[in-house]
N, C-alpha and C positions, 0 to 999 in steps of 0.2 A: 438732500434730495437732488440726485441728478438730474440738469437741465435735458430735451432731447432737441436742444436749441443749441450747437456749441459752433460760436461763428470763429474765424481768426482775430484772435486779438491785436489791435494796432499795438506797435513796438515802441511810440511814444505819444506823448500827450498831443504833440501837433497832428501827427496823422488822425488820433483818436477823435477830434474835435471837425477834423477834415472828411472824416465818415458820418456826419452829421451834418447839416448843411444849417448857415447861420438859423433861417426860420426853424428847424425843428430842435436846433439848441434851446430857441428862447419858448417852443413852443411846447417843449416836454422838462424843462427846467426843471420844475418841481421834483419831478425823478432824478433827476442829473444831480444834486444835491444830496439826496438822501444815499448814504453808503450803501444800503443794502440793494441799491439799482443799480447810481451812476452810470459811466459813460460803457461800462461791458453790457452794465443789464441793458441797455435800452435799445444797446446794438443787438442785441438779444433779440428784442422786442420787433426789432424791424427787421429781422431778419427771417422772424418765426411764418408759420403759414398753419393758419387756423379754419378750420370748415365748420360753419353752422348749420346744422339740421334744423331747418323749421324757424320762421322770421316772426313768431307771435308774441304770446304771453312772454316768455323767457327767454326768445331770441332778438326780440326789442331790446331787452336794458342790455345784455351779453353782448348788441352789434356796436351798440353806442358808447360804451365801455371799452371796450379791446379798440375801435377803431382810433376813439381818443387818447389812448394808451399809446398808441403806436405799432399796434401786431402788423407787420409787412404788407400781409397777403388775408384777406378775410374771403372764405368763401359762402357762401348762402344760398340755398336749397329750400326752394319753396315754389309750390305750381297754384298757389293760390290769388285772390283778389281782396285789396280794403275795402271790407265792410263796416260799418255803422255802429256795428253791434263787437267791433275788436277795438274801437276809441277807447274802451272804459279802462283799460288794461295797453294796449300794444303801444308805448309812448312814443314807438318810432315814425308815426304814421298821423297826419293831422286829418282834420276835415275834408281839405280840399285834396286830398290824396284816395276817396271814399271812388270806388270801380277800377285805381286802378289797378294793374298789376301788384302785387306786394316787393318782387325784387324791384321794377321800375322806381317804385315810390323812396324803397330802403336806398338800393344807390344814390338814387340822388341826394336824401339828406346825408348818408355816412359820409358824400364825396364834399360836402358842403361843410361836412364836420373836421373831415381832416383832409385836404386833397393830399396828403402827402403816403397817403397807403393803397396798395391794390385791391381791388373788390372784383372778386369773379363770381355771378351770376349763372346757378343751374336751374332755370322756369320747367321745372320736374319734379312728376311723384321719386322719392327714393325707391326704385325696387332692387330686387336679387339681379334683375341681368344688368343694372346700372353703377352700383351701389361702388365695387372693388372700384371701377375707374375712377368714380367722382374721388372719394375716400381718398386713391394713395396717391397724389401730391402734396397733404398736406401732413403737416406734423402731430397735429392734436384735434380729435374731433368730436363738437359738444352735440349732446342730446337735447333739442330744447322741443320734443314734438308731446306729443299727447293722446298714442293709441299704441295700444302693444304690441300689433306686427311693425310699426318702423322704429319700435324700442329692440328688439331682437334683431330684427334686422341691422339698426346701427352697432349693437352690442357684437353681431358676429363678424360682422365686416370689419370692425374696430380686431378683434380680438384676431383674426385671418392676417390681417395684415400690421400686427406689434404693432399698432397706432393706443395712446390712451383713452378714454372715452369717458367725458365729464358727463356725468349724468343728473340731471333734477326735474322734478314732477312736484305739479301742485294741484289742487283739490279743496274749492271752498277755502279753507282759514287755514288749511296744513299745510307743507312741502319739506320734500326730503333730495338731500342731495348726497352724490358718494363719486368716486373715481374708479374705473374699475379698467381692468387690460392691464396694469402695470407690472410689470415682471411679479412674480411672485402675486401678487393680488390677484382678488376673484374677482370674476365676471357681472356681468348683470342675472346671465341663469343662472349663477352661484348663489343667489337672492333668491332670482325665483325661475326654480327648473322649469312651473310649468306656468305660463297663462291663465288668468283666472275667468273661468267661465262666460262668455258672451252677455253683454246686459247685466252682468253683474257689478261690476264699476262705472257709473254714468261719467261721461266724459264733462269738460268744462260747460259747453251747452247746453248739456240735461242739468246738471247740480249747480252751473254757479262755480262763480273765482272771485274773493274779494279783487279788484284791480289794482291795489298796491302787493299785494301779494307775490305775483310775478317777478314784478323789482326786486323785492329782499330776494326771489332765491335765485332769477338770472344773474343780481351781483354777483350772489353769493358763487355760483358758477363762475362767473367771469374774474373772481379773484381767483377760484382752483386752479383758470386755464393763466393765470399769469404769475404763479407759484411754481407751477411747471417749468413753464417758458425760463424765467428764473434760476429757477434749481433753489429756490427757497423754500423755509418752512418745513412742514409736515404737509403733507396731500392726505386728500378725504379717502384715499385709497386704503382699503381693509375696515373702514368706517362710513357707516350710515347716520346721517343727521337727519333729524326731524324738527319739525319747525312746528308749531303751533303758534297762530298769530293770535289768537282770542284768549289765551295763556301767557300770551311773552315769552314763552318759553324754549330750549331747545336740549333736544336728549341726542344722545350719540350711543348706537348699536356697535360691535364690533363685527368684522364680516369676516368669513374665514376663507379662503381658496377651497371648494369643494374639490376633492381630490378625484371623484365618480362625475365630478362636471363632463357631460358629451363632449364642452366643446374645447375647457382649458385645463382639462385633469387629466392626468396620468396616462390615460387610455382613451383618448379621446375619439369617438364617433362622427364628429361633425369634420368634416373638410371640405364643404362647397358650401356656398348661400343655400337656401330651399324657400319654397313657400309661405311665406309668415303670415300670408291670411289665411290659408289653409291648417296652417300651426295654431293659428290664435281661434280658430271656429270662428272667423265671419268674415264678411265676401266683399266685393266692390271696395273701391278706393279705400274709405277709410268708415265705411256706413256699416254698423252691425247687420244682422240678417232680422227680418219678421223675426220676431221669437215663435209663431204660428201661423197656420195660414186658417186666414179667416174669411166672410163673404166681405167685401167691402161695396161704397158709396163713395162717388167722385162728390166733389163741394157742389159745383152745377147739379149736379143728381140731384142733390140735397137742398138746395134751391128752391128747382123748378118741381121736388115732389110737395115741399110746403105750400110755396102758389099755388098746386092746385089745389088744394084743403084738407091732405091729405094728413091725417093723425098721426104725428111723428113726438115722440119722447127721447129732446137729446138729453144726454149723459156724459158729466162732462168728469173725466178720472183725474185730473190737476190737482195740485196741492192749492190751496186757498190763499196763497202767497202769489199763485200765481193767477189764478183766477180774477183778482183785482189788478195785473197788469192788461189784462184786454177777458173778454169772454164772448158768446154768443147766445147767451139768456139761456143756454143749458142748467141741469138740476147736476150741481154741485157734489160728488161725490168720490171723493181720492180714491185713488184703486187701493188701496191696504185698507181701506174700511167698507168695501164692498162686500166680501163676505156676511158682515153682519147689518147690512144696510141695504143686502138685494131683496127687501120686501120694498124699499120703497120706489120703485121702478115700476110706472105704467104699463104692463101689456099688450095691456089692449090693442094699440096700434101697432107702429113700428117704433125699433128701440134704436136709436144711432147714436155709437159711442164717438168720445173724440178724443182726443189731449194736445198735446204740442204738435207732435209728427207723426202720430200713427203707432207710434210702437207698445207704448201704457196701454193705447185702448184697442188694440189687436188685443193683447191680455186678457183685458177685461171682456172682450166679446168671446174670447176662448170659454174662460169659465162663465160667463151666461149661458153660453150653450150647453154645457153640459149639465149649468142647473137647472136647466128646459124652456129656455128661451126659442122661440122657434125662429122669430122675425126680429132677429137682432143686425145690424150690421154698426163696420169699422167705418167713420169719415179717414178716409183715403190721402195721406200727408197730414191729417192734422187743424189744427187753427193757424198754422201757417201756410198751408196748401190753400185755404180758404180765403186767408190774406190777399193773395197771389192771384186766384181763380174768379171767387165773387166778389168781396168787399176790401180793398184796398186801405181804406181806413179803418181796417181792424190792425193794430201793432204787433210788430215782429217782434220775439225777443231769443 
């Protein structure tokens, strides 16, 4: 496997040892030793320039990984904040790092892990009119995000610009990882031409990520991107792995180069970035859209119409898993079991549905309505909107 890393080779052992400086001989020894690195790979390594999409779940183990490793030049792409709730999972990031920026937070520990490599900071969504710049200074660029306009998105700018594109996604107990851009190999729309349906894959926040989870497949990522860098091995490229953590398990798909691919086949269609929320069906940063639009109730609304005595029947559409991490004395009723459990819903009064954010019991107010609910409404964000608006000691999750 060709490296796309190919430095000048020193002409003897004394210069070779002279491109290393004494601390990062004794500090990458362990490589320096092993043949299949030694003193080319590691100038390899430090000479490489690697960009990370997305500092979370699989851009935690992937930053603290490559940068101990030795990759030259690490770059990191992320316009978000540590939160509370990314501890359980994002190793890169402690307690006392909780508000602040996430590159402010990451630089400072990668630089603390290794001061001997470059770290460039992009505090930015990825979009289409950004993407080509960030992208082409670096050699190899990993997917570590978690929604499928900035998976298309890195996938075409990757593929626009002959960059390779390590790719992995996880979900609960699963995770699949593959390489895609490399000559001859297909793409990420070689997998999948189209986006699957809005709301139809809940992201890590709606389902859930065991927290070691991440670790096994950002590794798992962060050996592909130093296999490369290398010129070692086989690469996951033309192969899909899947990972099953509650199995132990791992199966490998084979992937083909679709030759009808718009964007790396034959005849290809695509030669500019486009749209990729407009592509994926849903809108804003990275928030799916209402699946419907329904009447809603703000948390205050909801409040101050119980104070006054007013007959309210909330409905609460959670799964019972979650229901015992916080609730609001709502009648307990998962949306998938609502069809056969909408007799047990008071009338009489007013009906206000709820869940997490608004978007389950948007749902579920849709189809009351149409089962003849008159005076139904949606709580407005959710039991976290509620959190936030009335009672503060209700828990976020």
């Amino acid at each position: 496997m060709p490296s796309p890393i190919q430095p000048t080779r020193p002409q003897t052992a004394a210069e070779a040892v002279a491109s290393l400086s004494k601390e990062e001989v004794l500090r990458y020894s362990r490589h320096l030793i092993m043949p299949e690195v030694g003193m080319d790979g590691q100038l390899k390594l430090k000479q490489a320039k690697v960009l990370l999409v997305g500092s979370g779940g699989l851009g935690a183990p992937l930053a603290l990984y490559l940068a101990a490793a030795g990759v030259g030049r690490l770059g990191l792409v992320d316009f978000d904040r540590v939160d509370f709730t990314n501890l359980q999972r994002q190793v890169l990031f402690g307690t006392s790092d909780v508000g602040l920026p996430k590159l402010t937070a990451a630089k400072r520990r990668l630089t603390d892990l290794n001061p001997e490599i470059q770290i460039d900071t992009y505090e930015t969504q990825l979009t289409s009119e950004n993407a080509l710049e960030i992208l082409r200074p670096y050699d190899i660029v990993v997917d570590g995000t978690d929604n499928f306009p900035t998976r298309y998105l890195v996938n075409d700018a990757s593929v626009l610009l002959g960059k390779p594109n390590v790719y992995g996604s996880i979900f609960r107990f699963e995770g699949q990882l593959s390489v895609f851009g490399l000559a001859d190999g297909p793409c990420y729309r070689c997998l999948y031409p189209e986006p699957p349906p809005p709301g139809l894959v809940p992201s890590c926040a709606e389902g859930g990520v065991l927290g070691v989870l991440p670790g096994i497949v950002g590794s798992l990522q962060a050996m592909e991107v130093l296999k490369l860098i290398l010129g070692s091995g086989n690469s996951m490229a033309g192969r899909l792995l899947l990972f099953d953590a509650l199995a132990m398990s791992f199966r490998e798909l084979k992937l083909r180069k679709n030759r009808e691919c718009p964007l790396c086949g034959e005849n290809r269609t695509i030669h500019q970035l486009i749209d990729y929320y407009q592509f994926c069906g849903v809108r804003g940063e990275e928030a799916p859209p209402p699946a419907v639009e329904v009447p809603e109730m703000t948390p205050v609304e909801l409040r101050d119409r119980k104070s006054s005595g007013e007959k309210i029947f909330l409905v609460d559409v959670r799964e019972p898993h979650e229901y015992q991490i916080c609730n609001l004395d709502g009648y307990l009723i998962p949306l998938g079991d609502l069809p056969r459990r909408v007799q047990e819903i008071d009338a009489s009064g007013t009906v206000v549905v709820h869940c997490r954010s608004g978007v389950r019991s948007a749902q579920a107010v849709d189809f009351l309505r149409k089962a003849g609910f008159s005076r139904v409404w949606n709580l407005k964000g959710g039991i976290l909107a509620w959190s936030d608006e009335v009672d503060p000691s209700v828990p976020k999750y």
